[in-house]
C-alpha positions as CSV (number, residue, x, y, z in Angstrom):
1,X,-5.1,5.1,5.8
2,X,-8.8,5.8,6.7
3,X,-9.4,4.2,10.1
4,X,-6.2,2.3,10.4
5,X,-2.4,3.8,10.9
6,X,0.5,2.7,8.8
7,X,2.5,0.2,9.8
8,X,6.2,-0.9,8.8
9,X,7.9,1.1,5.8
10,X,6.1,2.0,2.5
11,X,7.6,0.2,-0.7
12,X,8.0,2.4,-3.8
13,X,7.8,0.8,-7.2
14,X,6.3,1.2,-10.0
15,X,3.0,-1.1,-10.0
16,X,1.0,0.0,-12.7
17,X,3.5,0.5,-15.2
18,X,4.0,3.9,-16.2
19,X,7.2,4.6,-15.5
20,X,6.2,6.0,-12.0
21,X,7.3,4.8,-8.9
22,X,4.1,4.2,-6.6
23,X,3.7,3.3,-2.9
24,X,3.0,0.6,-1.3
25,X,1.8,0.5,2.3
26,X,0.6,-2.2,5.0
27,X,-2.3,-1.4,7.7
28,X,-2.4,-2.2,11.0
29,X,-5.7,-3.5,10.1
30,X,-4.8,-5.8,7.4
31,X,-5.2,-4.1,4.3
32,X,-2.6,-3.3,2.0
33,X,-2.6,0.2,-0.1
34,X,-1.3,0.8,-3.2
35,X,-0.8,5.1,-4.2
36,X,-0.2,6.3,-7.4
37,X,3.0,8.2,-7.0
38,X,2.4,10.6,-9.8
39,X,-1.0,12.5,-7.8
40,X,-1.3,10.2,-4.7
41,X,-5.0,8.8,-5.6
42,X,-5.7,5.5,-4.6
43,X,-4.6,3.3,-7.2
44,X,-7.9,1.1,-8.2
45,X,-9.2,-2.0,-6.9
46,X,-6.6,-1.5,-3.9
47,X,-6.3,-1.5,-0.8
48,X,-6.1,-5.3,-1.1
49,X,-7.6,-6.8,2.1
50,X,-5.9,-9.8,4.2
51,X,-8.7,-11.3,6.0
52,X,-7.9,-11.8,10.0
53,X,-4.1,-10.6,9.4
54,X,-2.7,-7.8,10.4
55,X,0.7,-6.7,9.1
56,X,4.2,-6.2,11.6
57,X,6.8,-6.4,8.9
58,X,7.8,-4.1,6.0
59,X,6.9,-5.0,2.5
60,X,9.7,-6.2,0.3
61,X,10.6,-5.5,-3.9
């Protein structure tokens, strides 16, 4: 999202349990973002990082 586009299609489920669906989104760089679909912060301690991988397919429920 900062340095490194999108890639693939963003998932949208509630991940944190309030009822909210949020997004879920894979880097080109390897990192995976979670965004909190009620005001589209960062959800915390994301994006989860995948060391020397970078994502080509879309996420899946």
């Amino acid at each position: 999202l900062r340095e490194s586009p999108l890639v693939g299609t963003p998932l949208l489920i509630d991940i944190d349990g309030d009822s909210l669906r949020d997004i879920i989104a894979p880097s080109h760089s390897g990192e995976v973002w979670a965004i909190h679909g009620e005001n589209g912060h960062i959800v915390d301690n994301w994006p989860f990082y995948v060391e020397g991988r970078s994502f080509f397919a879309n996420p899946l429920p």
